[in-house]
C-alpha positions, -999 to 999 in steps of 0.1 A, spaced: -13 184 87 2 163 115 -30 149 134 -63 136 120 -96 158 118 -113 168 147 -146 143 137 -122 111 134 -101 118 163 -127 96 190 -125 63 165 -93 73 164 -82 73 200 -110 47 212 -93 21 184 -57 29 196 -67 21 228 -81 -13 223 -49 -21 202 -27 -8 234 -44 -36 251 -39 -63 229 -12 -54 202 -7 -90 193 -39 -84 176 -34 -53 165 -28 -48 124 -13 -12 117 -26 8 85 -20 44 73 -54 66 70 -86 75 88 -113 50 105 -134 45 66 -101 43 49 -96 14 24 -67 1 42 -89 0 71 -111 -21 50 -82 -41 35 -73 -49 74 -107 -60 79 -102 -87 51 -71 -92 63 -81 -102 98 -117 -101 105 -107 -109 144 -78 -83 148 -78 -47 160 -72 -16 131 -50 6 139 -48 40 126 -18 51 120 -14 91 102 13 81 78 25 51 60 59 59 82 39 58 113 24 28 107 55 10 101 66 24 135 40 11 149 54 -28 143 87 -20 153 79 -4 182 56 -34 190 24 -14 194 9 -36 166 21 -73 155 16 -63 120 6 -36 91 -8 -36 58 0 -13 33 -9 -3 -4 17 -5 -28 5 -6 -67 -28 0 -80 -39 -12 -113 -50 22 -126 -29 44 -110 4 22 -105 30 19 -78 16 41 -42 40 70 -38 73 66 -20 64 27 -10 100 18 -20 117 35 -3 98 33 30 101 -8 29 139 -14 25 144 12 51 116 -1 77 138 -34 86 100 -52 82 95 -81 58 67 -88 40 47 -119 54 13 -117 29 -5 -95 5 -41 -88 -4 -57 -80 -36 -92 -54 -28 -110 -38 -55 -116 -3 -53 -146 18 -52 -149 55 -46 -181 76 -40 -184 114 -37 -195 129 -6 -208 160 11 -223 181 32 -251 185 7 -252 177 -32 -232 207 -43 -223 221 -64 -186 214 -58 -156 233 -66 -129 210 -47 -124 178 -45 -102 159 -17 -86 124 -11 -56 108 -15 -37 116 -49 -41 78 -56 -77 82 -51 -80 114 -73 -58 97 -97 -81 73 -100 -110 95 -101 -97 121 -129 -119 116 -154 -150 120 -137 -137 154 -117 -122 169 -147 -158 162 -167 -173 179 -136 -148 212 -133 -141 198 -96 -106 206 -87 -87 178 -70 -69 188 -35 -47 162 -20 -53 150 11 -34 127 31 -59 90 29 -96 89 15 -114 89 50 -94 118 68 -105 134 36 -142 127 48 -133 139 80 -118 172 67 -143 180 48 -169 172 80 -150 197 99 -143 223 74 -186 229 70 -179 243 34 -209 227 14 -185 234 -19 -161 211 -9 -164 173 -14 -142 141 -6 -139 111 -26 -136 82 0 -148 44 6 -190 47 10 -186 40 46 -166 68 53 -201 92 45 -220 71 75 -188 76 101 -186 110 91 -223 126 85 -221 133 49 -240 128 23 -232 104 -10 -242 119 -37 -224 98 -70 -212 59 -62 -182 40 -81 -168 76 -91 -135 57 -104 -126 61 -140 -120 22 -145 -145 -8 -132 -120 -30 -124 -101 -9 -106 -72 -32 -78 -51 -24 -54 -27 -47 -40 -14 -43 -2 14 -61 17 14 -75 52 44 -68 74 58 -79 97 91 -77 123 99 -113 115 102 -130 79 86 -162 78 106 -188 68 104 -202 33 103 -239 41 65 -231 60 54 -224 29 53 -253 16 47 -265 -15 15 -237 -19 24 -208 -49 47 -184 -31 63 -151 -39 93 -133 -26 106 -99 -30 139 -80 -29 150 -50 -41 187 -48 -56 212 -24 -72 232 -35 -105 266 -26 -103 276 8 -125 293 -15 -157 276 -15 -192 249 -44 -193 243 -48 -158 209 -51 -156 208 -77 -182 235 -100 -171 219 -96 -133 186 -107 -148 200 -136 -169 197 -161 -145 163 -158 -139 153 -167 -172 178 -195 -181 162 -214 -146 129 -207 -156 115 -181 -125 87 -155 -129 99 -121 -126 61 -104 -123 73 -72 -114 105 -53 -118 107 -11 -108 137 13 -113 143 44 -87 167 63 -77 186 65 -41 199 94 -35 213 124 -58 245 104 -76 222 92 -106 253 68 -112 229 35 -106 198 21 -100 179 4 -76 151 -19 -86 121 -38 -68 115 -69 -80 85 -98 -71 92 -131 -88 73 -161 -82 88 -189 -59 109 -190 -29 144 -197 -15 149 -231 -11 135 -241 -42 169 -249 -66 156 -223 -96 150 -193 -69 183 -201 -52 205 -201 -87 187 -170 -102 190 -150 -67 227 -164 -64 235 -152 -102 218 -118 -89 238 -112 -62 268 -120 -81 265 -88 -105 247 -65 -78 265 -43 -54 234 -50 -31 207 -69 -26 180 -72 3 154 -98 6 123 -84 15 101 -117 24 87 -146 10 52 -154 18 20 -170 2 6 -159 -31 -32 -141 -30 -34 -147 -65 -29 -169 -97 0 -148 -117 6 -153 -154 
């Protein structure tokens, strides 16, 4: 799959090419016109121009080729947990993260009639999110590469066995049919997205308004690392709200971590914890600081 379905492709094309025009305006997100980034971008900015980008890694081109100011992108869900590949694609983008938005989630199941179904598709966060009620059903999930292209694929295919699970408004771009709402396995189902940008914004605009930063940082190879690197975060009193291990590359001999903590640089406690961090990390790369959504703690 390296193009969107044949029944998306005119939203497509006819969006792109009122972003081409004005790209100041233009907010880059990964999926299919119906997608929930698309709706996220719509919260976002209710007065920019979507633009649908195939992949998350073409919609980070899009901002540093300049074809769109900015993009949003998912990168944890509550039920489902961190989006797939999100950190790597953000150290290595050279974008900084200027907002974030928290959307809840619904999902309904579509098709070209009411079934039955045998198959199931949507993004894996989607059918993540959704297993319960497949399993229950004996639908058999087939990922997909975003929620609305799903719609779309399955529009194309003609197969009335096969079913997408996609935003309700992907069913009215796409001529299907809804035949279960709120298919998700939890009511309170949240994702949280981040706003990029090619430019950080600067810490001091932020004020004195709740902030957040993140970086992402690898401890050096020595026992204890992690904990000492940590230390002074806790000793100057700064919220760590989230803190991820991966792995770069195939050594295994250390880790790299994602971390969001409350605060910014420029405020004395940030800049002593992020100094004592730096001190006991082979590397570490700010990612942005930028307004809080949401209350945390």
């Amino acid at each position: 799959m390296h193009s969107f379905p044949q029944p998306a492709l005119a939203l497509v094309e006819r969006m792109a090419a009122a972003a081409a025009i004005e790209p100041a305006r233009a907010l880059a997100f990964q999926g299919a016109p119906g997608a929930n980034s698309h709706r996220a971008a719509l919260e976002v900015d209710p007065t920019g121009l979507p633009l649908p980008c195939f992949s998350f890694e073409d919609a980070l081109d899009a901002v540093k080729d300049g074809r769109a100011a900015r993009a949003i992108i998912p990168i944890e869900n509550s039920q489902h947990g961190r989006v797939a590949d999100i950190h790597f694609l953000l150290p290595e983008s050279g974008l900084s993260i200027t907002g974030e938005h928290f959307m809840a989630i619904h999902h309904a199941l579509m098709g070209l009639g009411t079934g039955p179904f045998t198959a199931a598709y949507s993004h894996p966060q989607a059918l993540g999110q959704s297993r319960l009620f497949l399993r229950e059903r004996g639908i058999v999930p087939m990922a997909y590469a975003d929620t609305a292209g799903a719609a779309a694929y399955v529009a194309e295919m003609q197969d009335p066995q096969a079913c997408a699970i996609a935003p309700a408004i992907a069913a009215e771009l796409y001529g299907l049919q809804i035949v279960a709402e709120h298919v998700e396995d939890a009511a309170d189902n949240m994702t949280r997205f981040v706003v990029l940008a090619r430019e950080p914004l600067d810490p001091a605009s932020l004020g004195e308004a709740p902030a957040m930063t993140t970086f992402v940082f690898e401890v050096k190879n020595i026992p204890a690392a992690l904990y000492k690197a940590l230390g002074g975060f806790a000793t100057n009193g700064v919220n760590m709200t989230k803190l991820e291990s991966y792995q770069k590359g195939a050594s295994f001999s250390a880790t790299t971590f994602y971390a969001d903590i409350v605060g910014a640089p420029g405020d004395p406690r940030v800049d002593r914890a992020i100094d004592e961090l730096a001190f006991h990390c082979k590397d570490m790369r700010m990612l942005g600081s930028y307004p809080q959504a949401r209350p945390r703690g």
